[in-house]
C-alpha positions as CSV (number, residue, x, y, z in Angstrom):
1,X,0.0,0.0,0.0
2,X,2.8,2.7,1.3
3,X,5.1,1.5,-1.6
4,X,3.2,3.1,-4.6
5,X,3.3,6.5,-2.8
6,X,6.7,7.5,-4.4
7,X,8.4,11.1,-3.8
8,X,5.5,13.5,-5.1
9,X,2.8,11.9,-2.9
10,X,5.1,11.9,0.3
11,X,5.8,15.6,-0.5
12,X,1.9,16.5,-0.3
13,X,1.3,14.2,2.5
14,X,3.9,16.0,4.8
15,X,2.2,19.6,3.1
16,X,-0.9,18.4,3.9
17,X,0.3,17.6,7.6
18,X,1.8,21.0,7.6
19,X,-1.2,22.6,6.7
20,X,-3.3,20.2,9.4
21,X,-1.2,20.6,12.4
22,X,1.1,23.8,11.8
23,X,5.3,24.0,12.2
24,X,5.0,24.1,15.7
25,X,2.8,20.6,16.5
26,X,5.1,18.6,13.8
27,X,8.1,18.0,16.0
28,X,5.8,16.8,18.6
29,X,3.9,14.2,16.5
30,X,7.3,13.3,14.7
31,X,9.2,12.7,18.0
32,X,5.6,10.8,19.7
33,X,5.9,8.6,16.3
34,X,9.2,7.8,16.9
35,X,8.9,7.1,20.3
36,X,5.9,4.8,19.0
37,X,7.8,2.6,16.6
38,X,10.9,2.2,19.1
39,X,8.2,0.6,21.9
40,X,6.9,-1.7,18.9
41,X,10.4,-2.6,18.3
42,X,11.3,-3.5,21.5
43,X,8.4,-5.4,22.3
44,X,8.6,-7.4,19.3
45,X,12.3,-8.3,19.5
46,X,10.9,-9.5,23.2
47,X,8.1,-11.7,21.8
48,X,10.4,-13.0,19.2
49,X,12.9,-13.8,21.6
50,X,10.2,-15.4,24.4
51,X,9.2,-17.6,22.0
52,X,13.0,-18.3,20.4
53,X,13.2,-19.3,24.3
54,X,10.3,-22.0,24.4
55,X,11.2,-23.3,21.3
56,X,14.9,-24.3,22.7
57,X,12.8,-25.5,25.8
58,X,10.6,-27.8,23.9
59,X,13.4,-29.4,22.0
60,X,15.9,-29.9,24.9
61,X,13.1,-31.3,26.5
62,X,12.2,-33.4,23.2
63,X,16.2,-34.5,23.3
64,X,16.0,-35.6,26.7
65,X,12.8,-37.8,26.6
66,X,14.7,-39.4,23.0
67,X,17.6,-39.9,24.8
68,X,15.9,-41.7,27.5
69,X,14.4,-43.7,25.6
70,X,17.0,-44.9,23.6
């Protein structure tokens, strides 16, 4: 969806924003974004690390009952 924008329609999206919320509000919303996207980061480097975590569980656990076994 966001790739087909291109240059030109980013340009009148951030002139539109400009016009919306004025030079002084922009900053804010820019830095709030940012702020935004580094908490979605984070949390999904966590997630993806939780479950990196189980998965290591589950087979060490699989190894042992094999080993046992055999």
């Amino acid at each position: 969806m966001l790739s087909n924008i291109g240059i030109p329609g980013l340009v009148i999206v951030l002139v539109i924003a400009l016009i919306i919320f004025g030079p002084s509000k922009l900053p804010e919303i820019g830095r709030a974004f940012g702020r935004t996207l580094s908490e979605f980061k984070s949390a999904t480097k966590g997630l993806v690390n939780d479950t990196e975590k189980e998965d290591e569980n589950e087979n060490k656990s699989a190894l042992r009952a094999v080993k046992k076994e055999g």
